[in-house]
N, C-alpha and C positions, 0 to 999 in steps of 0.2 A: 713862113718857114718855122721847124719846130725848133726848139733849144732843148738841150742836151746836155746837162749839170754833171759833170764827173767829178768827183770828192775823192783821192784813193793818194795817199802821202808816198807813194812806191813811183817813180817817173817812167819807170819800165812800165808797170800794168798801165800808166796811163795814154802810154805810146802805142801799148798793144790793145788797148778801147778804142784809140783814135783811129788806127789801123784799121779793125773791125768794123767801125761806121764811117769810113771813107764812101763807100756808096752810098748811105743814105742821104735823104734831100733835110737834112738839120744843120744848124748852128751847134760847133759843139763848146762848150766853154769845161774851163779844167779848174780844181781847186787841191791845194796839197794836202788841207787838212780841213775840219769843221768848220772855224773861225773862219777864214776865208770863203770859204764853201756857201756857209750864213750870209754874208756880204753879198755875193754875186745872186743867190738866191732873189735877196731882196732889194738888188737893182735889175734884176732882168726876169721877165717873166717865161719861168722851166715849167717846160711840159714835161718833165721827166727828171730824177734826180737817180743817178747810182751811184753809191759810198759803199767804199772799205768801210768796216765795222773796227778794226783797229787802227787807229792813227793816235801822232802826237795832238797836243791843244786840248782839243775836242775831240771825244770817240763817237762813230759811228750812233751810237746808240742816244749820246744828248742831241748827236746833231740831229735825225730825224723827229724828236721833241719839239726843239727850237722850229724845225720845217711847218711840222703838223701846227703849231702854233700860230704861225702866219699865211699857212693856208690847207686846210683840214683835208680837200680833196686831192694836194699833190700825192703824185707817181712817185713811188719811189722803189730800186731794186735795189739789196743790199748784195753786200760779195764778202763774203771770208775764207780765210785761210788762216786761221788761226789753230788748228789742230780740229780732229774730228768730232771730240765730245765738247771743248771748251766754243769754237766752231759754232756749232749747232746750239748749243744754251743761248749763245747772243744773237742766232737768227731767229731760235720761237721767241725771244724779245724784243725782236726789232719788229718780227712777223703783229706781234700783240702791242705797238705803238702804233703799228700803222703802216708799216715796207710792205709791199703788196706781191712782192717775189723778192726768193733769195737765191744765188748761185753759191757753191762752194768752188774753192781754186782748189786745183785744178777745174778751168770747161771748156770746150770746145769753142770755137767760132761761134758752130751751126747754135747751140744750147744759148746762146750770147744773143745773134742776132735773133732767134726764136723769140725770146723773152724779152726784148726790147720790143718787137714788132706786136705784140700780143698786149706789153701795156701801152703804145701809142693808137693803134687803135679801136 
């Protein structure tokens, strides 16, 4: 079965991820922030990781470093809502580390499970 890393320090967005993959056939595991996120990473082997770009600890952007560090060809989709310009400057950065899609929040389900389903496989 596949695993399913969620990193997003918001308990709401992470309820409404878990909601969204409620049908799919994954393991889904949850982290609040980076540091944690790291942890579970690297006790369970994620076919996929999706991180908030902004959290406390660790932001978005070291935690896909530390990711890519331990394993070069992890999945990963980022998600911000951080405003539309500031936003966008941390996704062509996380895009240029190595997050292989990004959503911005406000998206839909359909945009959600699209993009999940397209990096598993």
């Amino acid at each position: 079965m596949k695993k399913i890393l969620i990193i997003d320090d918001d308990p709401k967005m992470r309820d409404l991820l878990k909601h969204y993959l409620k049908k799919e056939q994954a393991t889904i595991l949850f982290a609040p922030d980076g540091e944690e996120g790291i942890q579970l990473f690297a006790d369970h082997e994620i076919d996929l990781v999706i991180l908030d770009i902004f959290m406390p600890n660790m932001d978005g952007i070291q935690t896909i470093i530390e990711i890519k560090q331990k394993k070069t060809d992890s999945k990963i989709i980022v998600i911000s809502g951080g405003g539309e310009h500031t936003g966008l400057e941390y996704i062509k950065q996380a895009k240029a580390l190595g997050a292989k899609e990004a959503l911005v929040k406000p998206f839909t389900k359909a945009d959600f499970l699209k993009t999940v389903h397209g990096m598993m496989s």
